[in-house]
Backbone and ligand atoms as CSV (ligand in chain L), in Angstrom:
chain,resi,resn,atom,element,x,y,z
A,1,UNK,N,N,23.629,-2.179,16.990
A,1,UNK,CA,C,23.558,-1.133,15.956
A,1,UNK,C,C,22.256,-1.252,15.172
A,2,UNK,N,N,22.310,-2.698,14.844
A,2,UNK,CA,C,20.873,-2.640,13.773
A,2,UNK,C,C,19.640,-2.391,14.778
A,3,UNK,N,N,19.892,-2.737,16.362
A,3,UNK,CA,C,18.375,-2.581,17.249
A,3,UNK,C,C,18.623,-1.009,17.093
A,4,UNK,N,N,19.442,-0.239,17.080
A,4,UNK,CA,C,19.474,1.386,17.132
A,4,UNK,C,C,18.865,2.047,16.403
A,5,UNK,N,N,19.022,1.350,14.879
A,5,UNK,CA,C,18.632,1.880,13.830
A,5,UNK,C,C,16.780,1.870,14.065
A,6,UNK,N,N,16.849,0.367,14.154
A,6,UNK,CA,C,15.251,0.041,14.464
A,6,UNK,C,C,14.007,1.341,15.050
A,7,UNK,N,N,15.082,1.206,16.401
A,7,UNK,CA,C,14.552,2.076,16.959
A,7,UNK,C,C,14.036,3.967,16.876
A,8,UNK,N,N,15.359,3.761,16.296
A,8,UNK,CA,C,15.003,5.554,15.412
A,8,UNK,C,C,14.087,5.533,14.259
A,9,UNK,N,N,14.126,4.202,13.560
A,9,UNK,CA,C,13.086,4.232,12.450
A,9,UNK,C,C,11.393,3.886,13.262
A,10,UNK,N,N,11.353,3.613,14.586
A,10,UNK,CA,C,10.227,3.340,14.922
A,10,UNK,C,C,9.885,4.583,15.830
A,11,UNK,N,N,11.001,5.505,16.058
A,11,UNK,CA,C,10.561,6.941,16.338
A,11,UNK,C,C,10.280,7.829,15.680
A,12,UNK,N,N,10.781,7.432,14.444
A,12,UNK,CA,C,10.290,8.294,13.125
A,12,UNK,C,C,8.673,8.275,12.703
A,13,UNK,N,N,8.622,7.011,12.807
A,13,UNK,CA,C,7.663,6.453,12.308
A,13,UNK,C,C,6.414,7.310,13.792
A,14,UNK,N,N,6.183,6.657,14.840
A,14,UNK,CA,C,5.438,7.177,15.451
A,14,UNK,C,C,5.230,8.900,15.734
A,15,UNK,N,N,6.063,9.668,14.998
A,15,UNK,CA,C,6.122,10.849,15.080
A,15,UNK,C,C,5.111,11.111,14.307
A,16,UNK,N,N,5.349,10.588,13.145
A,16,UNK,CA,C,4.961,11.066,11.859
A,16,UNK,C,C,3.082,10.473,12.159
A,17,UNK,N,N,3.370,9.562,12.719
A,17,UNK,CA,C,1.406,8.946,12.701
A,17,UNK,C,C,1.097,9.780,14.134
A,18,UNK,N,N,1.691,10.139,14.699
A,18,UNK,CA,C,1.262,11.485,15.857
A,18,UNK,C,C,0.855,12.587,14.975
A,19,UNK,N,N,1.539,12.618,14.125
A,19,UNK,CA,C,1.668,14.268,13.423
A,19,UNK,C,C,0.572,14.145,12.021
A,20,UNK,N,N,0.438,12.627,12.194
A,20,UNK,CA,C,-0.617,12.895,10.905
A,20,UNK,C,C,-1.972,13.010,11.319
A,21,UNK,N,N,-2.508,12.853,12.731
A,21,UNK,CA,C,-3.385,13.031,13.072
A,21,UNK,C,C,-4.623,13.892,12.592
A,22,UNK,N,N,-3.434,14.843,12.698
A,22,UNK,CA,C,-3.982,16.753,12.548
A,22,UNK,C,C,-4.547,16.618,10.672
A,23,UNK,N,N,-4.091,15.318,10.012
A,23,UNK,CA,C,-4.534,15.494,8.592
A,23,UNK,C,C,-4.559,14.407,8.104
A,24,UNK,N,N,-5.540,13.101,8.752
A,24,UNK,CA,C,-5.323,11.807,7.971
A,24,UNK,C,C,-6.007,11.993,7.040
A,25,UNK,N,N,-6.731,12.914,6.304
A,25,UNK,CA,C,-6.810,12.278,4.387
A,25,UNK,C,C,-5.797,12.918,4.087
A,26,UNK,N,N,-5.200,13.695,4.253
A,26,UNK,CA,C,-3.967,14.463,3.594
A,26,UNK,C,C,-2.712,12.897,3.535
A,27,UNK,N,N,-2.800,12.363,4.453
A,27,UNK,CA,C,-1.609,11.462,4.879
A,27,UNK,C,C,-2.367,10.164,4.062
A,28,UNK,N,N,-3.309,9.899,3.983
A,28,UNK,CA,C,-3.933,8.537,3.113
A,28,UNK,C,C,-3.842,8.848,1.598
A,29,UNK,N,N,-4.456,10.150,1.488
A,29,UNK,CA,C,-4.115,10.383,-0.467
A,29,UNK,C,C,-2.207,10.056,-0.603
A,30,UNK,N,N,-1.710,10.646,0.234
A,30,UNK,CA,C,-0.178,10.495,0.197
A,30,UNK,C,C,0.133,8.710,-0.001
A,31,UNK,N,N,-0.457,7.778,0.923
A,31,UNK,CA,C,-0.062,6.745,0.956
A,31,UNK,C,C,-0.572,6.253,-0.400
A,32,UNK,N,N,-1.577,5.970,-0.746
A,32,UNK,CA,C,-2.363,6.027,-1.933
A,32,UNK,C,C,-1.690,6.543,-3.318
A,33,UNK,N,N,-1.288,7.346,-3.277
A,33,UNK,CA,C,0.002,8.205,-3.978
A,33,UNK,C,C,0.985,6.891,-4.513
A,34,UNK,N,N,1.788,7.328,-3.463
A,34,UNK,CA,C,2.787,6.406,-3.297
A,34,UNK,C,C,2.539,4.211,-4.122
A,35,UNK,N,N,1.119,4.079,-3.631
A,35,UNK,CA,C,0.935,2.937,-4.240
A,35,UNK,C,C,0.499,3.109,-5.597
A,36,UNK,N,N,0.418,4.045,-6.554
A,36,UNK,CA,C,-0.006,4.396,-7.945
A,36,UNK,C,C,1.110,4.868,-8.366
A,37,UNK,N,N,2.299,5.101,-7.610
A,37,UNK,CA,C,3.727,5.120,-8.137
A,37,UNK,C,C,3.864,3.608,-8.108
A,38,UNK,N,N,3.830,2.486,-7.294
A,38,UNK,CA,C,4.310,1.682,-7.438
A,38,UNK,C,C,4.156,0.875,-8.456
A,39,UNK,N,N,2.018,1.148,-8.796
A,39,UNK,CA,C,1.554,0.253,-9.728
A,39,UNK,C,C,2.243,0.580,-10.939
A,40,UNK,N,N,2.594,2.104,-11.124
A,40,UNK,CA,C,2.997,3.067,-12.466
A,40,UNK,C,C,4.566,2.129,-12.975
A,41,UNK,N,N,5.145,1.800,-11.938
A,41,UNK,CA,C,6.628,0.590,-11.798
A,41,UNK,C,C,6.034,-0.493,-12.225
A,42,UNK,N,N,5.078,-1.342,-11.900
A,42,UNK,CA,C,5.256,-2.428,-11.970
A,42,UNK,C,C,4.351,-2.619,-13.092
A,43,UNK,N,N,3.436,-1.866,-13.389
A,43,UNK,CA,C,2.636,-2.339,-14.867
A,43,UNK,C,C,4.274,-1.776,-15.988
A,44,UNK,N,N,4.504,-0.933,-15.873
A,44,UNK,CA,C,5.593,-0.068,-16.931
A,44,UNK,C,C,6.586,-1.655,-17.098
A,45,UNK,N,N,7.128,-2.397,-16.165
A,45,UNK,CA,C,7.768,-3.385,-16.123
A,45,UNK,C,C,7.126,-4.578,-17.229
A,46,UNK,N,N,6.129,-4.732,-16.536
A,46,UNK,CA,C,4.944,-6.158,-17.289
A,46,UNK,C,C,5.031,-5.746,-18.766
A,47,UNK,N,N,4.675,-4.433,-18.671
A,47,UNK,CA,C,5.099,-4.293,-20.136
A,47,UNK,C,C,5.863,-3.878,-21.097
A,48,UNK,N,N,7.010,-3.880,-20.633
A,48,UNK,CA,C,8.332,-4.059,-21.161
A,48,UNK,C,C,8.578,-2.404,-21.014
A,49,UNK,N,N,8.382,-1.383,-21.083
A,49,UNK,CA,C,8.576,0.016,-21.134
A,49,UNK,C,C,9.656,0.360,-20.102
A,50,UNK,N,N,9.549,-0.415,-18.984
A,50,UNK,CA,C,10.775,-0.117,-17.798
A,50,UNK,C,C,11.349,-1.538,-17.838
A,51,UNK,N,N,12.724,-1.192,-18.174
A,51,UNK,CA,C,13.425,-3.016,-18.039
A,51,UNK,C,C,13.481,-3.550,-16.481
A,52,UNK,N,N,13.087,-4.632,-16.297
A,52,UNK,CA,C,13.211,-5.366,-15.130
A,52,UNK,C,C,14.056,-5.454,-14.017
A,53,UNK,N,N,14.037,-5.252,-13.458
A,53,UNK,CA,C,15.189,-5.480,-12.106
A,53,UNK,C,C,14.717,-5.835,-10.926
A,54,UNK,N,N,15.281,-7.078,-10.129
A,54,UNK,CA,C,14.989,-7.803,-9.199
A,54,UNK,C,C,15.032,-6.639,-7.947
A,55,UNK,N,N,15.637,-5.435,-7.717
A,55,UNK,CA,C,15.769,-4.576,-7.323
A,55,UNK,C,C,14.630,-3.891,-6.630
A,56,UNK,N,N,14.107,-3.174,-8.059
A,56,UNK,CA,C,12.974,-2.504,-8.778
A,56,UNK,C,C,11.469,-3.171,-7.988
A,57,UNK,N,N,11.467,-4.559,-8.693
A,57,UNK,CA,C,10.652,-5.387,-8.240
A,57,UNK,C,C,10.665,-5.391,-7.181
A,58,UNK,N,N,11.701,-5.010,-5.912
A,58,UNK,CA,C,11.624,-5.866,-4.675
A,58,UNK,C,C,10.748,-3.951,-4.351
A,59,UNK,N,N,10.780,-3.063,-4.549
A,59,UNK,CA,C,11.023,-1.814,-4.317
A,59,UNK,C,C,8.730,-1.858,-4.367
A,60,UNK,N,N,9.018,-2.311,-5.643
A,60,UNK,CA,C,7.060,-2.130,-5.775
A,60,UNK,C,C,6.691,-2.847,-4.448
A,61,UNK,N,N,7.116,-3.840,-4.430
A,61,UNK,CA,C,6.285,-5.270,-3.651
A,61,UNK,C,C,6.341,-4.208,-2.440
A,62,UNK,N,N,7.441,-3.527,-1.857
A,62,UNK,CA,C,7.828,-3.243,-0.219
A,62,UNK,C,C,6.653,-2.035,-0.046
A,63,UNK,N,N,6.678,-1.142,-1.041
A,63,UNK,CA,C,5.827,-0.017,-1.121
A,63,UNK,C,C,4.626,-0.831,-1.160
A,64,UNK,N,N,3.868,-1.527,-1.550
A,64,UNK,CA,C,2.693,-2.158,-1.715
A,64,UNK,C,C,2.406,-2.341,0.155
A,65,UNK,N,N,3.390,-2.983,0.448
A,65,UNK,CA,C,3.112,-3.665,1.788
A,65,UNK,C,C,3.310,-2.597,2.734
A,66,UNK,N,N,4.055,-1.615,2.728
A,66,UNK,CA,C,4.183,-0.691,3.794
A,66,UNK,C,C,2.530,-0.056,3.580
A,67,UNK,N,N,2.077,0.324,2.491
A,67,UNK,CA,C,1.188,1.208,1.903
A,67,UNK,C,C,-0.168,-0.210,2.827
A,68,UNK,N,N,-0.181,-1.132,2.895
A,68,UNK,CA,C,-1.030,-1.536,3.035
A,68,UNK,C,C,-1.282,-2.081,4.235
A,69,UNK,N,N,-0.046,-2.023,5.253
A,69,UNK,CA,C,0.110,-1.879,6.926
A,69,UNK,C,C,-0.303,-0.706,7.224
A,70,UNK,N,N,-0.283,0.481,6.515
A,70,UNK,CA,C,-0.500,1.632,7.298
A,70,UNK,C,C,-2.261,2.535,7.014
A,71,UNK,N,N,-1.955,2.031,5.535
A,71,UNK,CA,C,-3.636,2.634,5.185
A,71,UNK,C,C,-4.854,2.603,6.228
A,72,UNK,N,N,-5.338,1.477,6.735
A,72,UNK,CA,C,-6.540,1.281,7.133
A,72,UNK,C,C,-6.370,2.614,8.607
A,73,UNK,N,N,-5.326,3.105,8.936
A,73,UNK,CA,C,-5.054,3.778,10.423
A,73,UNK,C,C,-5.633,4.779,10.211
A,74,UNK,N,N,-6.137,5.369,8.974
A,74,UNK,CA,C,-5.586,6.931,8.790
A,74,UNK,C,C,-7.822,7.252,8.201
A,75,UNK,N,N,-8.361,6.703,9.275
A,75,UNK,CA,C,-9.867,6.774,8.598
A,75,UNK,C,C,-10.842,7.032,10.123
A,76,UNK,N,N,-10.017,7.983,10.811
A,76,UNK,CA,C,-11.028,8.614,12.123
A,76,UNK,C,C,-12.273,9.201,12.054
A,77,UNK,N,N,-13.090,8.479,12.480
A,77,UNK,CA,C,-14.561,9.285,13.013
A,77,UNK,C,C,-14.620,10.973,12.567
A,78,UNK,N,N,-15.496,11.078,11.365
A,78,UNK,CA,C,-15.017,12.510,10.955
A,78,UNK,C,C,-13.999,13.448,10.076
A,79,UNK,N,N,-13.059,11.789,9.208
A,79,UNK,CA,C,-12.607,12.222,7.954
A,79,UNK,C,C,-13.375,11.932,6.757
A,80,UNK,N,N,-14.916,11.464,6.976
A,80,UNK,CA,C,-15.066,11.221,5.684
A,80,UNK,C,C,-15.547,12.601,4.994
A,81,UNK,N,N,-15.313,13.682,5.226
A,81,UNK,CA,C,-15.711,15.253,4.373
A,81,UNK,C,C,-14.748,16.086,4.037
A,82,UNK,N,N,-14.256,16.331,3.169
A,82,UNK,CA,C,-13.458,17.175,2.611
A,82,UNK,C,C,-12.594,16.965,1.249
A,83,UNK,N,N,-11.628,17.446,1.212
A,83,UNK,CA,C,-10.474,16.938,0.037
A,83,UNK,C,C,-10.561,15.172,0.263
A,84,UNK,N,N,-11.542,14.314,-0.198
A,84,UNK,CA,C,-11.679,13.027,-0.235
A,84,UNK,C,C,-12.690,12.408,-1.320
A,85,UNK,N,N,-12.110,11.488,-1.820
A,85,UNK,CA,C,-13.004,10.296,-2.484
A,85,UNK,C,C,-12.912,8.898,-1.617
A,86,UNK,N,N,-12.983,9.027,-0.256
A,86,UNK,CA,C,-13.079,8.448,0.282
A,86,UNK,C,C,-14.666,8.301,0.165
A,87,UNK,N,N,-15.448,6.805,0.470
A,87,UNK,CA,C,-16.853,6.506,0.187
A,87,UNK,C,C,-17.185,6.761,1.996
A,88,UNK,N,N,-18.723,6.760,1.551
A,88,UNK,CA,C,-19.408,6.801,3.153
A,88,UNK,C,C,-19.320,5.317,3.554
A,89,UNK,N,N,-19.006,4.465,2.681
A,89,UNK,CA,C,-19.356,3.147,3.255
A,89,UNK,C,C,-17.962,2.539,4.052
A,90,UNK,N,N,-16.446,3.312,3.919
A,90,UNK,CA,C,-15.659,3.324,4.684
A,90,UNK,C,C,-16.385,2.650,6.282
A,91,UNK,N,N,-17.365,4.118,6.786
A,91,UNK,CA,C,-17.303,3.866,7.884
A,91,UNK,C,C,-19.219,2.947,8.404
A,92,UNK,N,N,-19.731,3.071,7.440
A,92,UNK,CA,C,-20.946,2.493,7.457
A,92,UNK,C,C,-21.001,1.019,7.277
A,93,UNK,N,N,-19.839,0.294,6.598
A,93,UNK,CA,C,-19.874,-0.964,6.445
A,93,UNK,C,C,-18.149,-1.108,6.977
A,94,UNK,N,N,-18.128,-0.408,8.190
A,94,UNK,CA,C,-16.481,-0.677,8.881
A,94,UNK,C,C,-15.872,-2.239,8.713
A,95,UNK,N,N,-16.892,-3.200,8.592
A,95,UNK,CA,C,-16.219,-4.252,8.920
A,95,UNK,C,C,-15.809,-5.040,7.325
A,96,UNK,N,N,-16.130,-4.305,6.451
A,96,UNK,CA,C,-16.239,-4.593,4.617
A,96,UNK,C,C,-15.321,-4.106,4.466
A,97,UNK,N,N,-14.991,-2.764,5.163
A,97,UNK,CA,C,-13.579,-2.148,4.922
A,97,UNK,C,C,-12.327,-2.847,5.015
A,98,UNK,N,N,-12.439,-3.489,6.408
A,98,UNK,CA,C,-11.468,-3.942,7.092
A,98,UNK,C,C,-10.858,-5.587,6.427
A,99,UNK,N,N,-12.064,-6.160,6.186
A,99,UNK,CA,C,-11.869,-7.086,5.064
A,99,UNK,C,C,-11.022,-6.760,3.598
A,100,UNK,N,N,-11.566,-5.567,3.196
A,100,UNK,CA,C,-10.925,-5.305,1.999
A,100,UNK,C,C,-9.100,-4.926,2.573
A,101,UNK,N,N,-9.165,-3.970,2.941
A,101,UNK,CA,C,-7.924,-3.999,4.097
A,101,UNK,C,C,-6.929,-5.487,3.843
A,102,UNK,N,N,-7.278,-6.343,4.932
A,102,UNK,CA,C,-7.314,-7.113,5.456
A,102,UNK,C,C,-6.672,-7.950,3.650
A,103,UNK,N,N,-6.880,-8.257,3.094
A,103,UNK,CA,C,-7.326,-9.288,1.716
A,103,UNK,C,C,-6.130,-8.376,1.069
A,104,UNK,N,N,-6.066,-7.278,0.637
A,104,UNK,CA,C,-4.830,-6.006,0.502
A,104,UNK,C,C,-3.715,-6.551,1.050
A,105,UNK,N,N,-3.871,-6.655,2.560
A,105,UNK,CA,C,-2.376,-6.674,3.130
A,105,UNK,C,C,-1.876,-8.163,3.204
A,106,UNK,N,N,-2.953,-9.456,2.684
A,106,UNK,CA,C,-2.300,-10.817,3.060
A,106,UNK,C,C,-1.973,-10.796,1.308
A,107,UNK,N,N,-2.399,-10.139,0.341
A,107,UNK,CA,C,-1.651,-10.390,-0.865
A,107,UNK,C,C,-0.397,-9.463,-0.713
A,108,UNK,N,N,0.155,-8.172,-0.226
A,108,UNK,CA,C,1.533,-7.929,-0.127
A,108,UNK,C,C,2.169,-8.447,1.040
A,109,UNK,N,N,1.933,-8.956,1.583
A,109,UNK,CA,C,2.403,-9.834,2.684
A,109,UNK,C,C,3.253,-11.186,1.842
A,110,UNK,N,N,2.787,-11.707,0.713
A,110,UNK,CA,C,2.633,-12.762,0.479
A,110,UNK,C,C,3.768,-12.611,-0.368
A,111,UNK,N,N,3.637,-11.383,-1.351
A,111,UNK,CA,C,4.567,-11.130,-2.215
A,111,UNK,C,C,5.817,-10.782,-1.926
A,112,UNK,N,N,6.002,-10.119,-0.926
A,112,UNK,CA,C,6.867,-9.693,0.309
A,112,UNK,C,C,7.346,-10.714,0.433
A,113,UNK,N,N,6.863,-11.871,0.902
A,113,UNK,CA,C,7.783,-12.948,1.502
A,113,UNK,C,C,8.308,-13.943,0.362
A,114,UNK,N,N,7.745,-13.794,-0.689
A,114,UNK,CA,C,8.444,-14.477,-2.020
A,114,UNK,C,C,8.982,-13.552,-2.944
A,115,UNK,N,N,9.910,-12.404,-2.655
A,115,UNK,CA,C,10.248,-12.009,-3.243
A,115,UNK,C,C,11.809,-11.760,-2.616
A,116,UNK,N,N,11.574,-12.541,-1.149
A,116,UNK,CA,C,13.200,-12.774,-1.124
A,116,UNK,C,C,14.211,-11.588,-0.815
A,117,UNK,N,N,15.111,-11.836,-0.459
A,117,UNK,CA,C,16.682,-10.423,0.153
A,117,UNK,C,C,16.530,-9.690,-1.136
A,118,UNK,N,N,16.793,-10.764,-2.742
A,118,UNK,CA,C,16.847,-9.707,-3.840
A,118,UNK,C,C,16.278,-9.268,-4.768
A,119,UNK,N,N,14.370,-9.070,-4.362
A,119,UNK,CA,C,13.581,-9.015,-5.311
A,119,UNK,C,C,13.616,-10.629,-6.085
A,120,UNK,N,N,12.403,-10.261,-6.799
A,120,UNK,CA,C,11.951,-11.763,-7.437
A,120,UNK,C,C,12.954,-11.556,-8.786
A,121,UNK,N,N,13.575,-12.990,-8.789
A,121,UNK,CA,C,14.589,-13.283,-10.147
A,121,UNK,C,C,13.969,-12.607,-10.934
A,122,UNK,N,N,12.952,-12.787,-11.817
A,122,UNK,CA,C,12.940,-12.843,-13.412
A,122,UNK,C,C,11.444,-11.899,-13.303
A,123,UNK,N,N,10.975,-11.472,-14.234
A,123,UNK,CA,C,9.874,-11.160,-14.838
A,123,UNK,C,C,8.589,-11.945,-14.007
A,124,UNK,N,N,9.216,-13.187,-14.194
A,124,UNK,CA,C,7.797,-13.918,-14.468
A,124,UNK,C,C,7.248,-14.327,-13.263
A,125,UNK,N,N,8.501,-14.390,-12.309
A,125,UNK,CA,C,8.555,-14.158,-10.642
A,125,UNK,C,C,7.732,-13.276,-10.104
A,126,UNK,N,N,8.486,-11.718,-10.768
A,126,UNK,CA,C,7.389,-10.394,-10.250
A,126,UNK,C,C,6.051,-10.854,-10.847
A,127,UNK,N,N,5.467,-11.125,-12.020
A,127,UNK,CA,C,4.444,-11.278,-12.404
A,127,UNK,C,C,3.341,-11.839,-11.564
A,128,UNK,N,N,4.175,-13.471,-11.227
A,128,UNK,CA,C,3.316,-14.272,-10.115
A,128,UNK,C,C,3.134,-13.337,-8.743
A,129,UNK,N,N,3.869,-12.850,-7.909
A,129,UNK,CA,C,3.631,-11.892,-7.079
A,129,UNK,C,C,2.899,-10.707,-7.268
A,130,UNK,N,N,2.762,-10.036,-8.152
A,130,UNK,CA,C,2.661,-8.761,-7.757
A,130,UNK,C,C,0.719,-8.944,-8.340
A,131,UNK,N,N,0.669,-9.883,-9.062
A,131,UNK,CA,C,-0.826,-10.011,-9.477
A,131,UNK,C,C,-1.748,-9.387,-8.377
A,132,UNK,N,N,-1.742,-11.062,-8.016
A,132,UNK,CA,C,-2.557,-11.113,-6.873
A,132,UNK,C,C,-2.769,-9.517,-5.847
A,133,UNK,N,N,-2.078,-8.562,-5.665
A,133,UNK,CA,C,-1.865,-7.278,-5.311
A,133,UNK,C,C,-2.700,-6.727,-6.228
A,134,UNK,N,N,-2.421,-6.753,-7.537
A,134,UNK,CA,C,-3.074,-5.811,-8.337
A,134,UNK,C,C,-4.629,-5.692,-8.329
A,135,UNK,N,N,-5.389,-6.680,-8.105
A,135,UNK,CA,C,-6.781,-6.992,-8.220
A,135,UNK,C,C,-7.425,-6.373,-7.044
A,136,UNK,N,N,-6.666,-6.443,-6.647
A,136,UNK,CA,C,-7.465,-5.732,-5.186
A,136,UNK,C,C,-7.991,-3.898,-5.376
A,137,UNK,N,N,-7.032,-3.153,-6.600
A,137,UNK,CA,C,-7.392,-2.006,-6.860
A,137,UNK,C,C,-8.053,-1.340,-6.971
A,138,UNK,N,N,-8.929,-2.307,-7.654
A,138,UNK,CA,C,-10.754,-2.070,-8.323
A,138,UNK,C,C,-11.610,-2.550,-7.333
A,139,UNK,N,N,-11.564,-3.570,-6.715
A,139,UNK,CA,C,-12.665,-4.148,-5.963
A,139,UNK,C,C,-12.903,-3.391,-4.802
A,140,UNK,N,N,-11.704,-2.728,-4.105
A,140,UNK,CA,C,-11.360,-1.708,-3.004
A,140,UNK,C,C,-12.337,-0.551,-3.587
A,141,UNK,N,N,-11.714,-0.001,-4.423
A,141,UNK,CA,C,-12.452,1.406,-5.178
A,141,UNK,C,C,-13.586,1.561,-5.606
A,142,UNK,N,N,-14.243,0.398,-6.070
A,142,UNK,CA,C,-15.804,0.439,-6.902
A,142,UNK,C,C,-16.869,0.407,-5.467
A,143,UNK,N,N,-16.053,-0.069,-4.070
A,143,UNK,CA,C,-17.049,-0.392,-2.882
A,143,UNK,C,C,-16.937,1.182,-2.321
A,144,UNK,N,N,-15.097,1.417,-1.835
A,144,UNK,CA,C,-14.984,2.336,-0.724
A,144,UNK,C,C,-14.608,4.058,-1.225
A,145,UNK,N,N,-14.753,3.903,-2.076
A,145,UNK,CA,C,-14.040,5.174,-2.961
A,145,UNK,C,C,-15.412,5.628,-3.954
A,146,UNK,N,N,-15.586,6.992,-4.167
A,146,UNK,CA,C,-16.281,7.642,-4.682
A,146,UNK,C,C,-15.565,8.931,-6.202
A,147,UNK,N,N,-15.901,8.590,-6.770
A,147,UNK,CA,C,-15.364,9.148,-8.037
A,147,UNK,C,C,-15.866,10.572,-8.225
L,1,HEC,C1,C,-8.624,-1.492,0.832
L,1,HEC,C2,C,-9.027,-0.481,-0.105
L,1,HEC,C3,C,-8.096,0.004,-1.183
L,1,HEC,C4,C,-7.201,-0.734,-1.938
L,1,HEC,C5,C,-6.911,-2.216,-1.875
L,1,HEC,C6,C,-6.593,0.196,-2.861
L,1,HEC,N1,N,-7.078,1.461,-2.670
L,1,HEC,FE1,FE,-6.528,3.139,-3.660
L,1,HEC,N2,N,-7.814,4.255,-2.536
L,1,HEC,C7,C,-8.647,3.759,-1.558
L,1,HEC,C8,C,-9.405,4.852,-0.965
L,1,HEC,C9,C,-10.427,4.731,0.151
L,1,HEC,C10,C,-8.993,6.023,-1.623
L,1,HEC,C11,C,-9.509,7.454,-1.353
L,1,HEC,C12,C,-8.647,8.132,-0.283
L,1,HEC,C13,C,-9.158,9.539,0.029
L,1,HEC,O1,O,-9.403,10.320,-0.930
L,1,HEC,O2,O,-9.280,9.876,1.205
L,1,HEC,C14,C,-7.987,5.604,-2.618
L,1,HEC,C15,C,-7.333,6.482,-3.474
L,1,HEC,C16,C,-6.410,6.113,-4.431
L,1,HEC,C17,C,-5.702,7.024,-5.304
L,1,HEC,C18,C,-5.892,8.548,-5.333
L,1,HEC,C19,C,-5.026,9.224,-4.277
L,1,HEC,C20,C,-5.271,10.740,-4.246
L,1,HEC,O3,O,-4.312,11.490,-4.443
L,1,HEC,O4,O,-6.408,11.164,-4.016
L,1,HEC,C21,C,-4.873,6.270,-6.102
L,1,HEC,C22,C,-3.923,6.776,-7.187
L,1,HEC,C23,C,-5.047,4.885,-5.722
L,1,HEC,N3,N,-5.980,4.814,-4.697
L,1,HEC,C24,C,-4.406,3.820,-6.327
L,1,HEC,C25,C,-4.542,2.481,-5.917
L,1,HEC,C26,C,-3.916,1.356,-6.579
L,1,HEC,C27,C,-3.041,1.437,-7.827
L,1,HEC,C28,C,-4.247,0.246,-5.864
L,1,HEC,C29,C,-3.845,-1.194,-6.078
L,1,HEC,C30,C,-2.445,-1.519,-6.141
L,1,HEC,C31,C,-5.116,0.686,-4.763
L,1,HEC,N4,N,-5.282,2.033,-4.847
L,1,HEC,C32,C,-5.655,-0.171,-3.819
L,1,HEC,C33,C,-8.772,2.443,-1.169
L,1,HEC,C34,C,-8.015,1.384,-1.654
């Protein structure tokens, strides 16, 4: 049953990166999206405005990490013009990218795996996790992103 499920979620999934073809910045601002909802959770948390939940917490960390397995896919030969603040150096310094990438996905990777079946216990749990994620925001953006 659970390989069934798997499997429909990995047909879903390849549909959808078939189908995003036809519009990977449309599908990267989306992912991107999605991780400025998460940060919007997890700073609102840090600072007391959204009460805590090991839940919650486990919910940012997963979005962080899905968001950061899938990002680097969605940057083909010929999206850097249009509806984008995507930078030219994306594809001019490909291998700076991939690093930044790369440095992205071993900090939600990391948090991911210490944050356990039920999200991280306490506050101070998410805190230690979700940091290290956060820094990467700016250093990504001031190189590969254009304002
Ligand atoms: C490895 C590089 C990288 C990292 C790390 C990264 N971003 Fe981005 N981000 C980008 C790029 C590139 C774009 C521009 C995408 C485009 O317009 O095609 C972007 C765009 C965005 C956008 C605008 C989306 C839109 O609708 O146009 C938001 C919001 C955002 N990032 C938030 C974040 C936050 C918050 C973090 C940290 C948790 C983060 N990003 C980490 C590369 C990165």
């Amino acid at each position: 049953m659970r390989r069934l499920v798997l499997t429909a979620a990995l047909a879903a999934f390849s549909f959808t990166a078939a189908h995003a073809a036809d519009d990977p910045i449309k599908v990267r601002k989306s992912i991107m999206q999605s991780v400025g909802g998460a940060a919007g959770l997890a700073g609102g948390m840090m600072k007391g405005s959204v009460p805590y939940s090991p839940a919650a917490g486990k919910a940012a960390i997963a979005t962080f990490n899905a968001a950061a397995m899938s990002f680097g896919s969605f940057f083909p030969e010929g999206s850097d013009s249009g509806d984008t603040t995507a930078a030219p150096a994306i594809w001019s310094d490909a291998d700076g990218f991939k690093e930044s990438l790369a440095k992205f996905a071993s900090a939600t990777t990391a948090a991911a795996a210490a944050s356990g079946r039920e999200g991280p216990a306490d506050l101070d749990a998410f805190k230690e996790a979700v940091m290290p994620i956060l820094s990467n925001c700016k250093s990504c953006h001031q190189t590969f992103r254009v304002k």
